[in-house]
Structure formats: structure tokens, C-alpha cells
Backbone bond lengths (Angstrom), bond angles and torsions (degrees), N, CA, C in turn:
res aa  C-N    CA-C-N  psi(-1)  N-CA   C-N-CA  omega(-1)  CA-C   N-CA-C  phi
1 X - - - 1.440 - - 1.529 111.24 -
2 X 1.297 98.06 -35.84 2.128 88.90 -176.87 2.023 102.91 -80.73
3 X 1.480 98.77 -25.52 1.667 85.19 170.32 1.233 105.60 -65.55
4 X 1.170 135.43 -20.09 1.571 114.29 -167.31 1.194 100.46 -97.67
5 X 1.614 139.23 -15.65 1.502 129.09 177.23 1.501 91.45 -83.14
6 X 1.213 129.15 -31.94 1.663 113.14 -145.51 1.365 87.51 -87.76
7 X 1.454 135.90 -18.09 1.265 127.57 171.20 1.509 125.75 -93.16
8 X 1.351 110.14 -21.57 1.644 113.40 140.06 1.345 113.18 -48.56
9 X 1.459 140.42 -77.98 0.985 142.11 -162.89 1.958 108.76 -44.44
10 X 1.306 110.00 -40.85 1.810 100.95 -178.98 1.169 98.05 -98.90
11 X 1.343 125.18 18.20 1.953 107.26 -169.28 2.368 73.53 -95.67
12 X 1.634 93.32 -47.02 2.027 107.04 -172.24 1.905 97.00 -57.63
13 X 1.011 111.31 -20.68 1.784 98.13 -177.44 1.483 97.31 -106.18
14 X 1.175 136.42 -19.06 1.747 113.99 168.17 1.615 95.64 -66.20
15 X 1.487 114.67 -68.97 1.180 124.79 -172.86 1.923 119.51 -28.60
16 X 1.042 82.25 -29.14 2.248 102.05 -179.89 1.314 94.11 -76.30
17 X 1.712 111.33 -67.30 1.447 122.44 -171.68 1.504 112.67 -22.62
18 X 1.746 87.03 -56.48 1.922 109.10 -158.52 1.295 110.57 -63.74
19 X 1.826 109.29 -43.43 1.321 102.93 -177.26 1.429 124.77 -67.05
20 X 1.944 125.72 -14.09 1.182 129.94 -175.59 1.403 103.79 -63.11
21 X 1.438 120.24 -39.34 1.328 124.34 -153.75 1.587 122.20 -79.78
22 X 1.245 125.80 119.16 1.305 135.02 -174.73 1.337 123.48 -12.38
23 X 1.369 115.30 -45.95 1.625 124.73 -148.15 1.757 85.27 -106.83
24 X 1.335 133.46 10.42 1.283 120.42 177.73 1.197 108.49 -78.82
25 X 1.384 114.57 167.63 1.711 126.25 -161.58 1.243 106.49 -115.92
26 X 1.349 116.01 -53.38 1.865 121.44 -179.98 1.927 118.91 -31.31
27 X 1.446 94.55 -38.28 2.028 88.78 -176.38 1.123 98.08 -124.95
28 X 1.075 126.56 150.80 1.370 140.06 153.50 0.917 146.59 -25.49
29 X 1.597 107.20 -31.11 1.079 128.03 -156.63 2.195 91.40 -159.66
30 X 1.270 111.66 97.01 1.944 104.40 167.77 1.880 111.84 -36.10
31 X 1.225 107.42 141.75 0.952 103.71 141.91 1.457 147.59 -34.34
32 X 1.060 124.60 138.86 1.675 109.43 178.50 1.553 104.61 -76.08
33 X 1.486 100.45 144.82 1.507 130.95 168.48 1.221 101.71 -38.15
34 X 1.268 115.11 -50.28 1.969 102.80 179.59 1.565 120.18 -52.47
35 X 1.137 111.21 -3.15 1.484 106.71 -163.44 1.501 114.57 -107.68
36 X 2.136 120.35 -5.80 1.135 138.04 123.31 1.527 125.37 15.67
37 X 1.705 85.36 -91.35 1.453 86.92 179.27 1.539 147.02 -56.24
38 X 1.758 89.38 -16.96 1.474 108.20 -172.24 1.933 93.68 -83.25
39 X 1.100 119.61 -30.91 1.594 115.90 -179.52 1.547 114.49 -73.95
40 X 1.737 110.31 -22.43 1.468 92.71 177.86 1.547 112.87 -96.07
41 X 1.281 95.04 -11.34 1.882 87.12 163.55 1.825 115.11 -77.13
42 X 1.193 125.61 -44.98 1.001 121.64 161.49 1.936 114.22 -37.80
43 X 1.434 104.16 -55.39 1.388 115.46 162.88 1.776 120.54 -28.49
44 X 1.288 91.29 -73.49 1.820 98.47 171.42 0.645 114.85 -76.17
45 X 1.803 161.44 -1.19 1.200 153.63 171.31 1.684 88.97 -88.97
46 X 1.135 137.04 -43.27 1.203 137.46 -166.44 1.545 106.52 -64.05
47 X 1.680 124.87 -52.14 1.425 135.82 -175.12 1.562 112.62 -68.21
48 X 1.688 109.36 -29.32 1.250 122.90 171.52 1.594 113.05 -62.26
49 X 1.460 100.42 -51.56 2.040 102.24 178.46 1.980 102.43 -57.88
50 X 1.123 98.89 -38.60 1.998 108.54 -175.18 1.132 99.72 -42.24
51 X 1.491 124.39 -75.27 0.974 141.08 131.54 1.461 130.04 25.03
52 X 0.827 128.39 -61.40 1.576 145.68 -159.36 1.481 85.55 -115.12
53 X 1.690 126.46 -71.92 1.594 115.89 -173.48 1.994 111.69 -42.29
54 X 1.295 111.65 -50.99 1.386 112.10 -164.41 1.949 95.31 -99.51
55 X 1.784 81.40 -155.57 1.783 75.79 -175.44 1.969 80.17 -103.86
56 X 1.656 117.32 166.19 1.284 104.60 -175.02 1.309 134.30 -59.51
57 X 1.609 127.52 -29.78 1.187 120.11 -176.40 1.789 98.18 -76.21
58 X 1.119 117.53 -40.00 1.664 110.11 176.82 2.044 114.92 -38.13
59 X 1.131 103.24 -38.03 1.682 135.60 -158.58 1.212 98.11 -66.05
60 X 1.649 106.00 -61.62 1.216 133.04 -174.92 1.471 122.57 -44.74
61 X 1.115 86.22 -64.50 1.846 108.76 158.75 1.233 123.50 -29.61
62 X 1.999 97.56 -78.72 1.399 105.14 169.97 1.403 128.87 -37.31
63 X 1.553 131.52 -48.16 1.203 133.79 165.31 1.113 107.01 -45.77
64 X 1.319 140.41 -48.28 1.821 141.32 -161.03 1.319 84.76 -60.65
65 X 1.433 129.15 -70.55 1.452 155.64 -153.14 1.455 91.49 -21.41
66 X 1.668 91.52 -83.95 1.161 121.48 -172.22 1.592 129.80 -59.09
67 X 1.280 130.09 -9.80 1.244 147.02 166.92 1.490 113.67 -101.02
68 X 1.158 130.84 8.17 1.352 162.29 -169.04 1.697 92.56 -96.18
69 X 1.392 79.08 -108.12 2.132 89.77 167.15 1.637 113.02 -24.35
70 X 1.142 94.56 -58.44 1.720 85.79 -169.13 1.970 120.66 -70.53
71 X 1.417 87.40 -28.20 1.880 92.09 163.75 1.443 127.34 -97.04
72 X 1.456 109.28 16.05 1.487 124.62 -178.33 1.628 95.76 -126.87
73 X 1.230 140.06 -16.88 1.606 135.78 -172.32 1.554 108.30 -113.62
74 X 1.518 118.12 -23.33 1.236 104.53 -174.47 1.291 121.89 -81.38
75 X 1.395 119.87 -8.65 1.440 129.51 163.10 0.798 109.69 -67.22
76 X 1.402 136.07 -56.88 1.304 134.77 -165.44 1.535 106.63 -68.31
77 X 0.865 114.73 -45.12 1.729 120.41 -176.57 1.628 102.47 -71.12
78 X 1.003 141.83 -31.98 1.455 145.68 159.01 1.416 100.27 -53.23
79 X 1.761 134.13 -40.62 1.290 121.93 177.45 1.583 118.69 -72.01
80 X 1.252 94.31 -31.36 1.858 107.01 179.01 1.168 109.20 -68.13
81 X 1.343 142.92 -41.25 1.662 148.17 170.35 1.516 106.60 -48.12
82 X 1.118 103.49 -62.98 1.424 132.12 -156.09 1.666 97.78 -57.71
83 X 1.874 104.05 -44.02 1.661 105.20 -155.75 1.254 120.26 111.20
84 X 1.161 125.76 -46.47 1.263 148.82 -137.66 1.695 102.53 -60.88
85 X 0.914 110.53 -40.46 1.559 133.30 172.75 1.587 126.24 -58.24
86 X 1.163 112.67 -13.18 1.291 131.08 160.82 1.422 126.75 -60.56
């Protein structure tokens, strides 16, 4: 059960990250920059549980893993909504 929150928790802070950033597709309009900071604490509280679940370099990883997928798929899945990909 805490692997599956602690990997909710960084799958919900890339996903925050992604939406702040300019070139994202999902809103219309990015998030404001103020809203950053609140994803990289979510961020480190997330690498911190990794952390604590595994031994740290395992943890470590896992976070890469997992922020990997989510900053390599959400483009693409923004093209699949969209169409665009057709």
C-alpha cells in the first residue's frame, strides 16, 4: 500500500511539474510558475518515502523510473487526445 501511494505521490508531482511548463498540451493555458514549488516538495517528500521503502540508491532509481514515463508519455498522450497524431 505505501508503494502504491509513494508512487502516486511522484507519478501527481511530475504530472503538476508538467502541467506548469509552457510547451504542455493538456490546458490551455500552463499553470502558473507559482505552483512549482508546491510540486517539488511533493517531489521530495515522495523520493524521501523511496527512500525509506527501498534501500536509497534502489529509491533513487525508482523516482528516475517513474518520472521518466511520466515526462516521456505525457506528450504523447496530449497528441492522442488532441488527434494530432493521425
Amino acid at each position: 500500500m505505501t508503494y502504491l501511494l509513494t508512487g502516486l505521490a511522484t507519478l501527481g508531482a511530475g504530472l503538476f511539474f508538467y502541467l506548469t511548463l509552457n510547451n504542455q498540451q493538456w490546458l490551455k493555458q500552463p499553470l502558473s510558475s507559482r505552483c512549482r514549488p508546491l510540486a517539488l516538495v511533493v517531489l521530495v517528500a515522495s523520493v524521501a518515502g523511496w527512500m525509506f521503502l527501498m534501500d536509497s540508491k534502489a529509491g533513487f532509481f525508482a523516482v528516475l523510473v517513474v518520472l521518466m514515463l511520466v515526462f516521456g508519455t505525457l506528450p504523447l498522450l496530449s497528441l492522442l487526445k488532441t488527434g494530432e497524431g493521425k
